[in-house]
C-alpha positions in Angstrom: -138.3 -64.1 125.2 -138.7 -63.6 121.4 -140.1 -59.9 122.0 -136.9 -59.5 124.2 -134.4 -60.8 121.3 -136.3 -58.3 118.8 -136.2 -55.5 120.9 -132.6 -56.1 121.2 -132.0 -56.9 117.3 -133.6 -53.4 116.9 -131.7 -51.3 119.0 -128.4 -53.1 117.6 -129.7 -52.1 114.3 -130.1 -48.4 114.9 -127.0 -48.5 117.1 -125.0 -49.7 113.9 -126.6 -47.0 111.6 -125.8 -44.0 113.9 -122.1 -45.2 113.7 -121.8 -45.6 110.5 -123.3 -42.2 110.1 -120.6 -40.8 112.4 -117.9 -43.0 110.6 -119.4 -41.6 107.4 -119.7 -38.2 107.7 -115.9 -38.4 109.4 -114.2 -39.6 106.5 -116.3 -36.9 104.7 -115.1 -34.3 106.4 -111.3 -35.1 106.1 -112.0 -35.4 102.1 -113.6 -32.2 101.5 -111.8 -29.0 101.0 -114.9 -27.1 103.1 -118.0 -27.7 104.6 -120.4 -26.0 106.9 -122.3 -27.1 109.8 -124.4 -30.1 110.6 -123.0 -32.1 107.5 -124.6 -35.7 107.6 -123.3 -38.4 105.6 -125.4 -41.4 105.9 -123.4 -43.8 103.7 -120.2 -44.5 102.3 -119.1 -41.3 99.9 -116.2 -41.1 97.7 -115.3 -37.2 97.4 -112.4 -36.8 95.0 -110.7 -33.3 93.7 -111.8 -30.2 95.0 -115.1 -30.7 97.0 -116.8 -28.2 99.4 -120.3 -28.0 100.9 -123.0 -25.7 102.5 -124.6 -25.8 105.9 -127.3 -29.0 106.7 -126.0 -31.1 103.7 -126.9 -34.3 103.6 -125.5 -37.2 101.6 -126.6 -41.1 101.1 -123.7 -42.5 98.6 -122.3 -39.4 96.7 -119.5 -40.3 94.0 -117.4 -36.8 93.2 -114.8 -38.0 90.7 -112.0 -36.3 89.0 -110.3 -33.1 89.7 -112.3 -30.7 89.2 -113.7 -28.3 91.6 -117.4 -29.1 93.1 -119.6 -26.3 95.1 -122.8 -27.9 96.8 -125.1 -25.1 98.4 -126.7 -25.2 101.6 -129.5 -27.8 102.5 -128.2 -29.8 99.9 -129.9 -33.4 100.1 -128.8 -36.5 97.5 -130.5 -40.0 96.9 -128.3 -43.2 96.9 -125.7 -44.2 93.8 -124.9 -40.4 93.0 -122.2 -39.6 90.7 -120.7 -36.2 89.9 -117.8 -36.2 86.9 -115.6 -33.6 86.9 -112.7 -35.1 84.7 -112.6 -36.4 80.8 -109.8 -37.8 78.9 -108.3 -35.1 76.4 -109.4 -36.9 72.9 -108.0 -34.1 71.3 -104.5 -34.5 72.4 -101.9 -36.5 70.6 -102.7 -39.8 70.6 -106.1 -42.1 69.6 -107.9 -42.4 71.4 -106.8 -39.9 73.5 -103.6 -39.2 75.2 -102.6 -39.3 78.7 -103.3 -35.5 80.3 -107.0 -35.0 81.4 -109.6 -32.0 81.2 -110.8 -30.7 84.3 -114.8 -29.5 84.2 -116.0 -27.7 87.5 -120.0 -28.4 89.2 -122.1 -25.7 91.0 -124.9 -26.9 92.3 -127.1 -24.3 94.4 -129.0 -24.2 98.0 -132.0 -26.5 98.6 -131.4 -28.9 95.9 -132.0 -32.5 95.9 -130.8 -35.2 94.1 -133.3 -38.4 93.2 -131.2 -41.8 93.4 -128.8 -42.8 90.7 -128.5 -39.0 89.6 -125.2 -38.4 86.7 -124.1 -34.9 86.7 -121.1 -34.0 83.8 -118.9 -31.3 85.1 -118.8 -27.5 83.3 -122.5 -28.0 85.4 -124.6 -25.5 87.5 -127.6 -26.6 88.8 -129.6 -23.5 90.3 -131.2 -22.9 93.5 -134.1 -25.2 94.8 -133.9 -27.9 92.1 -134.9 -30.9 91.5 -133.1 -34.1 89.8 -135.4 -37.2 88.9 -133.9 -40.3 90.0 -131.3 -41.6 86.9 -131.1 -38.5 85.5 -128.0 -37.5 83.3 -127.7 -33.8 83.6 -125.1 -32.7 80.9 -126.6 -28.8 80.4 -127.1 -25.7 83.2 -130.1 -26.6 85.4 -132.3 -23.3 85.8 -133.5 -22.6 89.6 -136.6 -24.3 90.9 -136.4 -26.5 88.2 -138.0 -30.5 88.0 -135.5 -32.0 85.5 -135.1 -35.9 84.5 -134.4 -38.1 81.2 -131.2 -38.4 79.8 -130.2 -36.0 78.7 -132.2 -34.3 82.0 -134.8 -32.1 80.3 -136.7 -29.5 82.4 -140.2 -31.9 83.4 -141.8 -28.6 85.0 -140.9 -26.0 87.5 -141.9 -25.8 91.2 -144.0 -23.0 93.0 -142.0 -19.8 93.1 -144.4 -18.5 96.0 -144.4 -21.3 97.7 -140.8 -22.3 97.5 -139.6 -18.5 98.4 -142.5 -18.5 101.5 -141.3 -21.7 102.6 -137.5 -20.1 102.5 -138.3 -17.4 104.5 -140.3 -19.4 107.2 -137.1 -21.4 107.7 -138.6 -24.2 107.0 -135.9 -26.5 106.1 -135.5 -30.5 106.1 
């Protein structure tokens, strides 16, 4: 009987992931401006301002805040507790702090690049093709392609195969 119950408890499981999946990448698709095909959104996502995706993007708790606009190339693929910042308070404005008007700072981020968890991205931000963000990076600066980048402020750690990355590419061999 208790193989039975777990069985069960299993398949409820998966069951409840799938939906929330679907749920997921629905409320997704209604916040974004554009997005290609197979977009998967695995957990809740907050996607604020002017948002648009690739093709096979995939998301697990992206944060787009503020009002700025935000380009994520195909394959696109982000850890959990992601946050993207395209908005600051205008410090320079009339009053101290700062005043009440904002600045709006737009993010490019380009194909086949992939987040780590807990990833901070500033806006007036590109992030080139096929790169990599360590989990908690804070990138504040331009991100070359095929970079490895972590730390705060995310520093370039090393860069990945050229060869292999561009073979790869034109195999099709895509997650």
């Amino acid at each position: 009987m208790t193989k039975l119950i777990k069985k069960s408890v299993i398949w409820i499981l998966k069951k409840r992931q799938k939906l929330r999946a679907w749920w997921c990448t629905l409320k997704a698709k209604r916040a974004m401006s554009n997005h290609g095909v197979c977009l998967k959104v695995n957990y809740p996502c907050v996607f604020g301002g002017d948002v648009s995706c690739g093709n096979h993007c995939n998301f697990n708790g992206m944060k787009v805040l503020g009002g700025g606009k935000v380009r994520f190339g195909d394959y696109f693929h982000s850890g959990t507790e992601c946050m993207i910042i395209t908005q600051n308070h205008n410090y320079e404005g009339e009053m101290i702090p700062y005043d009440n008007t904002y600045i709006y700072k737009n993010v490019t981020i380009g194909d086949c690049v992939w987040f780590g968890n807990r990833v901070i991205v500033t806006g007036n931000v590109t992030i080139g093709e096929g790169a990599i963000i360590a989990a908690g990076a804070v990138v504040c600066k331009d991100v070359p392609p095929l970079a490895i980048v972590g730390g705060n402020p995310a520093k370039v750690i090393k860069y990945r195969d050229k060869e292999h990355y561009y073979r790869l590419k034109a195999e099709g061999s895509f997650n």
